[in-house]
ROPAMI-592813 format. One line per 3 residues: their letters; for each residue x, y, z of C-alpha. Coordinates in steps of 0.25 Angstrom, whole numbers, plus 5000, padded with zeros to 4 digits. Each point is the difference from the previous one (the first is absolute). Layout:
% residues N
A) X/Y/Z ~ ...
% end
This chain:
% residues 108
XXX) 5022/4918/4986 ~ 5001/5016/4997 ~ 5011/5007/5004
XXX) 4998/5014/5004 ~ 5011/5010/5001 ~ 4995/5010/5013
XXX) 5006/5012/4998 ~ 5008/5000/5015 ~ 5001/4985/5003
XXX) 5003/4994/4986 ~ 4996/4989/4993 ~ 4989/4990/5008
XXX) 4990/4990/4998 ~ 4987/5004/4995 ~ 4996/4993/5014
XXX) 5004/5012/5008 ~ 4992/5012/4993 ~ 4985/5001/4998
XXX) 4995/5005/4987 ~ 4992/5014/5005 ~ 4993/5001/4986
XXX) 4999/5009/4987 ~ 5010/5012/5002 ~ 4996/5014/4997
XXX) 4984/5000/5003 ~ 4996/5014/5005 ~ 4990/5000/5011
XXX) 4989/5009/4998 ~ 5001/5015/5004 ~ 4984/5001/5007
XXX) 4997/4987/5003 ~ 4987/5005/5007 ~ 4995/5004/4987
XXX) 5002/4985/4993 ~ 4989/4991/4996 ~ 5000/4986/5006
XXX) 5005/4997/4984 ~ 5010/5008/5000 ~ 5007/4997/5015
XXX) 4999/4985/4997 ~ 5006/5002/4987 ~ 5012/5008/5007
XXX) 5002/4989/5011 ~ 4998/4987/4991 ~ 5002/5001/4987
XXX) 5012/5000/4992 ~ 5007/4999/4987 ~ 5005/4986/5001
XXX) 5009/5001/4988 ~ 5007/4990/4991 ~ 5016/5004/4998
XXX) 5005/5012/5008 ~ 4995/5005/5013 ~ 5003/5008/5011
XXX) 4999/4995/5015 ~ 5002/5005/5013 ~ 5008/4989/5009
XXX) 5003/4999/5016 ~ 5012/4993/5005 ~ 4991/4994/5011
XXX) 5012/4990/5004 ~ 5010/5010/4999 ~ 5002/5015/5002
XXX) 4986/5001/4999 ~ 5001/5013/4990 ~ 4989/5000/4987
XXX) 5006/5002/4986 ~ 4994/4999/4987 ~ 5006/4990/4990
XXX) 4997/4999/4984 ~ 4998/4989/4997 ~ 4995/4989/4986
XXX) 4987/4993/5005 ~ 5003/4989/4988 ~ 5015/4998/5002
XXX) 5000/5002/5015 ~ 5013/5010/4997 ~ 5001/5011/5009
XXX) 5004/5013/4992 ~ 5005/5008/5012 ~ 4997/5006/5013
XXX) 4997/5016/5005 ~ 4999/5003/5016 ~ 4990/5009/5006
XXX) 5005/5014/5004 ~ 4994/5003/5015 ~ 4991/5011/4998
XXX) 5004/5014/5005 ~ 4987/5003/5006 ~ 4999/4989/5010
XXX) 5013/5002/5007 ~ 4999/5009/5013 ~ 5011/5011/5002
XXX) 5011/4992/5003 ~ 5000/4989/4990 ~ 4998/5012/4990
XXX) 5013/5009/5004 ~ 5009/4987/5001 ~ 4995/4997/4986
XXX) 5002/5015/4996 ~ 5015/4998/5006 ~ 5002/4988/4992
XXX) 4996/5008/4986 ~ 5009/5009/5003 ~ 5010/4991/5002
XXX) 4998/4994/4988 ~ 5000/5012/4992 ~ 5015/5005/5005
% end
């Protein structure tokens, strides 16, 4: 069994995190102006390597927080771990000012 190391719970079974897919896929900026070719390519088709690979994993039987994890596709080693920062845009003005406090507070 693989064991994955979420970065807020710790080291779990592989059992409890769903694999989300290749990391770091752009989605395209005017979607409307795709062919069918090219949106099918998009949604379906990945690289699929063999040896290192970035993937994007949710803790689906835990804190339920995604992360990405690099990790060997031969050996099975996971290389390490990065979390995603919450996007500034999407918070309304309350989460933003508390975040801005806690910047702050980190800076002193």
């Amino acid at each position: 069994m693989l064991l994955i190391e979420c970065p807020w719970c710790g080291p779990r079974a592989e059992t409890e995190f769903s694999c989300g897919g290749e990391a770091d896929i752009a989605r395209p900026l005017d979607t409307d102006e795709l062919t069918d070719k090219e949106w099918g390519d998009y949604l379906f088709m990945r690289k699929n390597p063999r040896g290192v690979h970035r993937e994007q994993w949710l803790h689906t039987q835990g804190c339920r927080r995604w992360f990405i994890a690099q990790r060997d596709t031969v050996s099975y080693e996971i290389q390490g771990y990065e979390t995603f920062e919450r996007p500034l845009l999407s918070m309304d003005g309350n989460d933003a000012k508390a975040q801005a406090k806690a910047q702050e507070g980190k800076a002193s």
